[in-house]
N, C-alpha and C positions, 0 to 999 in steps of 0.2 A: 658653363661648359662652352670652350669653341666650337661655331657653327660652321668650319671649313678647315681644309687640311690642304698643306704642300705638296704638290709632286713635283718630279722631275719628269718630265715626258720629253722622248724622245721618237724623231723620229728623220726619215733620209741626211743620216751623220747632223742632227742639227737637235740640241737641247736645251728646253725653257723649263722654268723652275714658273710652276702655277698653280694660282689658288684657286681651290674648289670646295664649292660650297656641299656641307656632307648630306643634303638631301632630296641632291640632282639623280634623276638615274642615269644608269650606263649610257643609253640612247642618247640623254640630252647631254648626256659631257661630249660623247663622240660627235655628235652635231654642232656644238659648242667648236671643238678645238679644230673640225672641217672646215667651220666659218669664221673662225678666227684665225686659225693659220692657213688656211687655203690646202689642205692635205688635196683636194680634190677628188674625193671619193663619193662613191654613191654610198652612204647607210645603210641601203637597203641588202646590199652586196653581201655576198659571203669569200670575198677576195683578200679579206684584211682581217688582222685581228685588233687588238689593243691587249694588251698582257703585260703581266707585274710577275717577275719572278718568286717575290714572296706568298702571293696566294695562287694558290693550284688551279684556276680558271680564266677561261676571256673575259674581258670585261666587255660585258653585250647587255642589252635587255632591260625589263622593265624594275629590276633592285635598285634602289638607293648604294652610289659609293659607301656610305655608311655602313649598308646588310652587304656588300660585298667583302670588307674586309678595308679598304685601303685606309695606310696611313701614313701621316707627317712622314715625310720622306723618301716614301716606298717611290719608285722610279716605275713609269709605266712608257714601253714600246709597241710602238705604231709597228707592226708586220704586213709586211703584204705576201700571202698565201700562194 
């Protein structure tokens, strides 16, 4: 079984197709892609969201991508609140 799935994330008009490993949580992908693309946000903030229009929730907190729902494909946008 694959241990990681595609997204498209997007975020300020700019979008990267990236691989995530499916038993990261929400936290460490957002700290992840903070420190990897430079979003410049505090995490601890409630300023922003990260949201996938295929599942009905923010992506926050302490679930595994995995118990969230995402998959191959699903596109997830950076919001800012």
């Amino acid at each position: 079984m694959k241990q990681s799935i595609v997204i498209e994330f997007r975020w300020n008009n700019n979008a990267k197709d990236i691989e995530v490993p499916k038993d990261i949580t929400a936290n460490e992908l957002i700290n992840a892609l903070n420190e990897g693309i430079g979003l410049g946000i505090n995490p601890e903030a409630t300023n922003f969201a990260f949201r996938c229009n295929m599942i009905r929730t923010d992506i926050r907190g302490d679930k595994t991508i995995e118990q969230i729902g995402l998959l191959d494909g699903y596109v997830v946008n950076f919001v800012e609140l």
